[in-house]
GUDOMAR-778505 format. One line per field, with one value per residue: residue number from 1; residue in three letters; y, z, x of N, C-alpha, C, O in turn. Coordinates in pm, whole numbers, plus 50000, padded with zeros to 5 digits. Layout:
! GUDOMAR-778505
k	[NUM_...]
r	[ALA_...]
n_north	[Y_...]
n_up	[Z_...]
n_east	[X_...]
ca_north	[Y_...]
ca_up	[Z_...]
ca_east	[X_...]
c_north	[Y_...]
c_up	[Z_...]
c_east	[X_...]
o_north	[Y_...]
o_up	[Z_...]
o_east	[X_...]
! end
This chain:
! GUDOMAR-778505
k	[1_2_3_4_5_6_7_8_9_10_11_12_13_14_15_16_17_18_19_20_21_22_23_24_25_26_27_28_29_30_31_32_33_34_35_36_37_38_39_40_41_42_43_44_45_46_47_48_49_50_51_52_53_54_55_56_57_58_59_60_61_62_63_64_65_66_67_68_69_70_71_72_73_74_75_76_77_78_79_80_81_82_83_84_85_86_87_88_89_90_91_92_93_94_95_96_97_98_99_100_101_102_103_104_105_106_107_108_109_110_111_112_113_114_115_116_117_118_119_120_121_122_123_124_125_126_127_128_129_130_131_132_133_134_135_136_137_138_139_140_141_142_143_144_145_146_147_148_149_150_151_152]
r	[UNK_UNK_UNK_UNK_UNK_UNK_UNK_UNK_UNK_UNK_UNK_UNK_UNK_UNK_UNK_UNK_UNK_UNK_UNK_UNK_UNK_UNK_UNK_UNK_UNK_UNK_UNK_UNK_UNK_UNK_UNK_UNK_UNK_UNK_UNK_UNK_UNK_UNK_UNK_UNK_UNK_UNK_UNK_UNK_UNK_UNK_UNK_UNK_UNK_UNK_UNK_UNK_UNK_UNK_UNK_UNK_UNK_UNK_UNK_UNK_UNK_UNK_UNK_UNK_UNK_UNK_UNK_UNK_UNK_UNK_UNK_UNK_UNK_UNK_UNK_UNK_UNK_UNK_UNK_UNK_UNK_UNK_UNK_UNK_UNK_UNK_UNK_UNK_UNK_UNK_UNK_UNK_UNK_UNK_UNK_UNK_UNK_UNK_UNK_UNK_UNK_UNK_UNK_UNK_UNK_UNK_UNK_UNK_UNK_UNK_UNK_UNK_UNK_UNK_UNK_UNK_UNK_UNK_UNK_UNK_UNK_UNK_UNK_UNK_UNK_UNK_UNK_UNK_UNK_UNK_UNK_UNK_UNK_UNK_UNK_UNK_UNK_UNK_UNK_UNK_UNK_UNK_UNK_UNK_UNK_UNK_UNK_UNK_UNK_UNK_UNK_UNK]
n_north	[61551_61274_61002_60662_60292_60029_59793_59412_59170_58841_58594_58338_58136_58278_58513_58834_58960_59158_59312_59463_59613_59780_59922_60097_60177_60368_60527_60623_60782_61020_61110_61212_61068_60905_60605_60391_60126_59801_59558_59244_58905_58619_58447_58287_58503_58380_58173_58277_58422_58417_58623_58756_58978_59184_59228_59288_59567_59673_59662_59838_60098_60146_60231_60474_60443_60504_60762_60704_60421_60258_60043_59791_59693_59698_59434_59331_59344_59147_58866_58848_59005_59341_59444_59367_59483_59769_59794_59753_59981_60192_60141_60184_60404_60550_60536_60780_60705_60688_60534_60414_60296_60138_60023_60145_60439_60603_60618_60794_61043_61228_61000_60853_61056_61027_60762_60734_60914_60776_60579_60666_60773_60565_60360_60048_59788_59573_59240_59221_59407_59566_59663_59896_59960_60069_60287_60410_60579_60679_60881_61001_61141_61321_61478_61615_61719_61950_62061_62173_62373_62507_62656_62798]
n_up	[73451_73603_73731_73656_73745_73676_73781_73711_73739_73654_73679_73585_73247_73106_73166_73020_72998_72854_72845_73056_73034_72814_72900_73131_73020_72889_73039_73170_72942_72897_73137_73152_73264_73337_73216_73385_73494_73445_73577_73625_73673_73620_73787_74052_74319_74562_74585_74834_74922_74656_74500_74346_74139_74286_74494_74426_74337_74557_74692_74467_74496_74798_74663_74593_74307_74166_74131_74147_74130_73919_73862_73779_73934_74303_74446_74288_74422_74639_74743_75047_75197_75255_75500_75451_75150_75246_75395_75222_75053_75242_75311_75035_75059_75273_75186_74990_74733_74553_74489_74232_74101_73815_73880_74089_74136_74330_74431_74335_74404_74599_74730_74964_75155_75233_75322_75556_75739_75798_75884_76117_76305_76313_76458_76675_76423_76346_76348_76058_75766_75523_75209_75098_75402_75424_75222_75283_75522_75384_75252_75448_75621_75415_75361_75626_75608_75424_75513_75755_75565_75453_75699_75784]
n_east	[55912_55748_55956_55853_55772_55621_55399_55296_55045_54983_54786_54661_54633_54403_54455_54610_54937_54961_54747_54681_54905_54889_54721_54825_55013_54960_54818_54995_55138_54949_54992_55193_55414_55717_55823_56022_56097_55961_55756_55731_55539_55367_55224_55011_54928_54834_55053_55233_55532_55668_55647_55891_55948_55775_55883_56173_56062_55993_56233_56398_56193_56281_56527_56524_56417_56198_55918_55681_55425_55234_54978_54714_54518_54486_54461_54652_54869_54893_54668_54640_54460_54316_54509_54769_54799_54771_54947_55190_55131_55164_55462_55594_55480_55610_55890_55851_55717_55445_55167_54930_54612_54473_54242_54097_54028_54060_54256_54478_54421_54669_54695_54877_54896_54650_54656_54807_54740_54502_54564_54685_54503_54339_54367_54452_54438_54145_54102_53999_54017_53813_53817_53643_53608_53845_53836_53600_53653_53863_53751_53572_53806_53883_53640_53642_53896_53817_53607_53763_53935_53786_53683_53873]
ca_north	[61427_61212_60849_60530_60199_59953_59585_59364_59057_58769_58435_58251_58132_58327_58654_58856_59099_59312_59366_59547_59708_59894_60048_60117_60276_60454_60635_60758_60897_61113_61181_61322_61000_60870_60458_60348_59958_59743_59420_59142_58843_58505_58388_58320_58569_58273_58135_58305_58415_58409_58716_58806_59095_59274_59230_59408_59654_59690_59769_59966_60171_60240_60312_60593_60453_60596_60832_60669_60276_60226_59889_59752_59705_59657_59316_59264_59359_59083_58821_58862_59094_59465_59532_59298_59633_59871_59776_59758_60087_60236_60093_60248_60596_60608_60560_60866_60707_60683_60422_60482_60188_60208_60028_60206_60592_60691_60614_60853_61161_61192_60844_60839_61122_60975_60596_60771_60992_60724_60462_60738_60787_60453_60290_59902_59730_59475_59120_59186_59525_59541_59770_59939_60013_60192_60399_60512_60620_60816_61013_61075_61233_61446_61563_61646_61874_62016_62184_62271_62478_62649_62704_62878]
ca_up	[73429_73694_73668_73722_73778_73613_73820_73613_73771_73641_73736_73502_73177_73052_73200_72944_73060_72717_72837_73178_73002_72714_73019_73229_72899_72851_73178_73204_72851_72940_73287_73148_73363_73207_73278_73406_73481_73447_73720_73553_73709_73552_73862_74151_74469_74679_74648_74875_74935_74520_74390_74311_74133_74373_74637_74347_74323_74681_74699_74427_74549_74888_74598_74518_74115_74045_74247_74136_74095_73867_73854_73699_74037_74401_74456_74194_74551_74775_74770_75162_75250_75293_75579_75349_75048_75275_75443_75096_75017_75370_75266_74938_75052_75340_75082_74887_74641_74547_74394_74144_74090_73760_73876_74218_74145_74436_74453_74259_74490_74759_74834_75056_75247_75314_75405_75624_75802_75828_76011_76234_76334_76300_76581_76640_76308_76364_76268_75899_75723_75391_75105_75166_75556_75410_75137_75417_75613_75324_75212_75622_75589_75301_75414_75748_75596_75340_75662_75822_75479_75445_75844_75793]
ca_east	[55839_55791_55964_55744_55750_55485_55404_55217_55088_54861_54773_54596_54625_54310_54509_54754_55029_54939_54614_54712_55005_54827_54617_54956_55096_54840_54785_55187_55162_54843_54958_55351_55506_55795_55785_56203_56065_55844_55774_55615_55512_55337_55222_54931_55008_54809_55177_55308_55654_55657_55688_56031_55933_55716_56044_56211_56019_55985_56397_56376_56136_56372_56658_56483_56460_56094_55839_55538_55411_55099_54900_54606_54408_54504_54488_54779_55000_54827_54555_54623_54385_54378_54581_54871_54765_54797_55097_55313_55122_55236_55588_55610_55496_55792_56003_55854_55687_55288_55078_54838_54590_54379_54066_54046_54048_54044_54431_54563_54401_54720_54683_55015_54859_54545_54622_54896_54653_54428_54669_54720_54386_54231_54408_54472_54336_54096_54138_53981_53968_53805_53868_53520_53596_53972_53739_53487_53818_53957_53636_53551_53877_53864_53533_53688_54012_53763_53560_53866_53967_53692_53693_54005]
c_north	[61329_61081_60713_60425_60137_59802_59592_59242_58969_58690_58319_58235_58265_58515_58703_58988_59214_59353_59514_59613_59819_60017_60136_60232_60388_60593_60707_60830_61022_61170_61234_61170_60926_60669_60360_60208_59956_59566_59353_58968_58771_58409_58377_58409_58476_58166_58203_58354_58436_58508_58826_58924_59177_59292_59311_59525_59714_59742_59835_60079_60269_60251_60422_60578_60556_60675_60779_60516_60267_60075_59891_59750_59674_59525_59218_59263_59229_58994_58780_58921_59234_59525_59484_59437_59751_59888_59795_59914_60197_60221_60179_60406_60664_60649_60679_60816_60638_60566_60493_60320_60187_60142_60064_60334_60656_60687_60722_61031_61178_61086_60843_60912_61076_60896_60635_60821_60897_60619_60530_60736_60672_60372_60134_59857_59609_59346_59084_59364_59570_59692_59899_59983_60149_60325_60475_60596_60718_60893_61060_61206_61367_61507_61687_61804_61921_62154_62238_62351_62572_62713_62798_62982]
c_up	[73542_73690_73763_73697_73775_73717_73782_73721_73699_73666_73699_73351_73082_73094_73113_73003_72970_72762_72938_73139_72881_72769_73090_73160_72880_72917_73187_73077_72884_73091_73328_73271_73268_73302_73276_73411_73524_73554_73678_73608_73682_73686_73961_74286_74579_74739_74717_74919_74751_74450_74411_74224_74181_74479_74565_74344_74419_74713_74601_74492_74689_74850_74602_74318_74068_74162_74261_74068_74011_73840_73832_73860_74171_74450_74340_74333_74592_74755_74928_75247_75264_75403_75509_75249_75155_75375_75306_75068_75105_75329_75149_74973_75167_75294_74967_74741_74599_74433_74356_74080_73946_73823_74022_74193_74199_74481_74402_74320_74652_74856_74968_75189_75348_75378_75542_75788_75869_75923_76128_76324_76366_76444_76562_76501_76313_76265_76095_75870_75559_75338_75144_75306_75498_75299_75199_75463_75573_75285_75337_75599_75572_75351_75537_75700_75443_75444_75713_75701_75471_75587_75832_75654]
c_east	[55877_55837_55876_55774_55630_55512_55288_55211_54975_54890_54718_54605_54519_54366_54639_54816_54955_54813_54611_54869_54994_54794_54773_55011_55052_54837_54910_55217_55073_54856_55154_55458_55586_55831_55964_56184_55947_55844_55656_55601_55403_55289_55096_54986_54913_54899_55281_55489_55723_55727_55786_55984_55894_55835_56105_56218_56041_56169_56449_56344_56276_56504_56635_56472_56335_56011_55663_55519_55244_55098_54814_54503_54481_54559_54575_54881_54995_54715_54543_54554_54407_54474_54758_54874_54808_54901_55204_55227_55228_55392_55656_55593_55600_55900_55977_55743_55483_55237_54948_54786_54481_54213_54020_54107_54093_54181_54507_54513_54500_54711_54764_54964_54782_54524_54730_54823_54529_54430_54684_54603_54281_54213_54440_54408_54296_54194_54082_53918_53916_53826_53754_53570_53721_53878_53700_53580_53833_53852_53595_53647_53901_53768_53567_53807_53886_53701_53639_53887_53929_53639_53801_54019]
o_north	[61301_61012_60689_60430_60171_59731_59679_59204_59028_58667_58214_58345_58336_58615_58645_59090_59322_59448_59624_59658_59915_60135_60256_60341_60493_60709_60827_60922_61129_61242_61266_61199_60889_60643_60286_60148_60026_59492_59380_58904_58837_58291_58491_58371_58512_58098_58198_58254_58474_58500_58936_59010_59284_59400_59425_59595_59816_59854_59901_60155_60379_60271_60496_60660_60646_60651_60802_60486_60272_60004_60002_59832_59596_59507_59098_59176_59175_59072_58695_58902_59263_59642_59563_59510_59825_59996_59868_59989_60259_60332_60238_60500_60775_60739_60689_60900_60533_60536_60583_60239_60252_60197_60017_60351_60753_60761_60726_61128_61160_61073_60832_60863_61071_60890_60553_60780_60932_60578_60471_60687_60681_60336_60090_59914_59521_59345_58984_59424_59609_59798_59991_60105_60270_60444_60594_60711_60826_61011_61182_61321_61467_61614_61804_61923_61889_62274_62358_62456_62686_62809_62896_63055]
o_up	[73575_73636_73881_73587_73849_73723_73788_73783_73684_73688_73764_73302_72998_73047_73118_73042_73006_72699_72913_73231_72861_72739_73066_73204_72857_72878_73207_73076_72898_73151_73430_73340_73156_73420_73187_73330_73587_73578_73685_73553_73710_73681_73964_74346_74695_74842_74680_74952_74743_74373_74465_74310_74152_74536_74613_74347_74406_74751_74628_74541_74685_74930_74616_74232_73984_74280_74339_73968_74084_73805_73853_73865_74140_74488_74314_74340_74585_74744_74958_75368_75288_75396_75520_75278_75115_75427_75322_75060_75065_75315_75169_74935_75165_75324_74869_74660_74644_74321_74410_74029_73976_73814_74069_74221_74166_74573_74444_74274_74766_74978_75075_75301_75470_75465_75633_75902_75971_76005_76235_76435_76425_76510_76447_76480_76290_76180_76027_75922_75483_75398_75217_75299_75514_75328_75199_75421_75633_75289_75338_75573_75640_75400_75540_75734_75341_75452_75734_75736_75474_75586_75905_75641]
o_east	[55992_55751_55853_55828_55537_55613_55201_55310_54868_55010_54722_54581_54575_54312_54747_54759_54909_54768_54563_54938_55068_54810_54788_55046_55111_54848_54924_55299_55133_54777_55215_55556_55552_55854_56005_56254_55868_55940_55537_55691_55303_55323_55050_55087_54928_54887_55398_55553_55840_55822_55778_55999_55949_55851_56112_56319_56108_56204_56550_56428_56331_56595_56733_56502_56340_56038_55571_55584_55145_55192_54767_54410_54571_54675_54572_54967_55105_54620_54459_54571_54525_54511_54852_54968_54897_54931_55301_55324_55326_55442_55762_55662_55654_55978_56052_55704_55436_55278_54884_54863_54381_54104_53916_54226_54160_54215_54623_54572_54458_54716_54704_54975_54797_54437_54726_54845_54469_54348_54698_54625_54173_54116_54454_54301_54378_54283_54103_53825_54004_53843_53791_53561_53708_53875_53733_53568_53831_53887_53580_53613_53924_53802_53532_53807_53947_53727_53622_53834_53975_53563_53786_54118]
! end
């Protein structure tokens, strides 16, 4: 069983932890992950510098405490923009360990591999990269080692 690591973040009154931790719960019973902490934060990430739990997490992570981080959506990391997301992703998978996002799917297919593969390949990164451009990226990709497989 693999051990995980839950961050929770909200920012608004009208936002409850229990809501994005039912889901969280949810997903590591049905997917055999056994959940070591949880990183909960009560806060806007437009304050910058803020969140003491995500730093947490973040030297966790290069403890080695869990192998896998699930979150409610992406932009719980960052309201900095994607290359801010895919820098703490990048970060996290050096250290071994994979994020799993529930409202972007497409995370939980070898993410680590793909945003890895994709930094490699991409080259400089413009001055604004949206979520959409990294998607395109990772299904190009896949498409790409799918042909080579069946080439070989």
């Amino acid at each position: 069983m693999r051990r995980a690591a839950v961050y929770i973040r909200v920012s608004t009154e009208e936002q409850h932890v229990e809501n994005q931790m039912t889901v969280l719960r949810e997903y590591a019973s049905r997917n055999e992950l056994n959940i070591v902490e949880t990183y909960q934060e009560e806060e806007s990430a437009w304050r910058g510098g803020r969140q003491h739990e995500l730093a947490r997490l973040m030297r966790d992570a290069q403890r080695g405490r869990f192998t896998v981080v699930l979150i409610w959506a992406l932009d719980r990391l960052s309201r900095e923009g994607p290359l801010a997301i895919l820098t703490r992703i990048h970060t996290l998978g050096f250290h071994g360990v994979d994020l799993i996002s529930m409202q972007e799917p497409w995370t939980e297919a070898r993410l680590l591999e793909d945003t890895q593969r994709w930094a490699d390949h991409a080259g400089p990164f413009p001055d604004t990269v949206t979520l959409e451009d990294v998607q395109e990226a990772v299904a190009s990709m896949r498409e790409n080692q799918e042909r080579q497989e069946k080439f070989w």
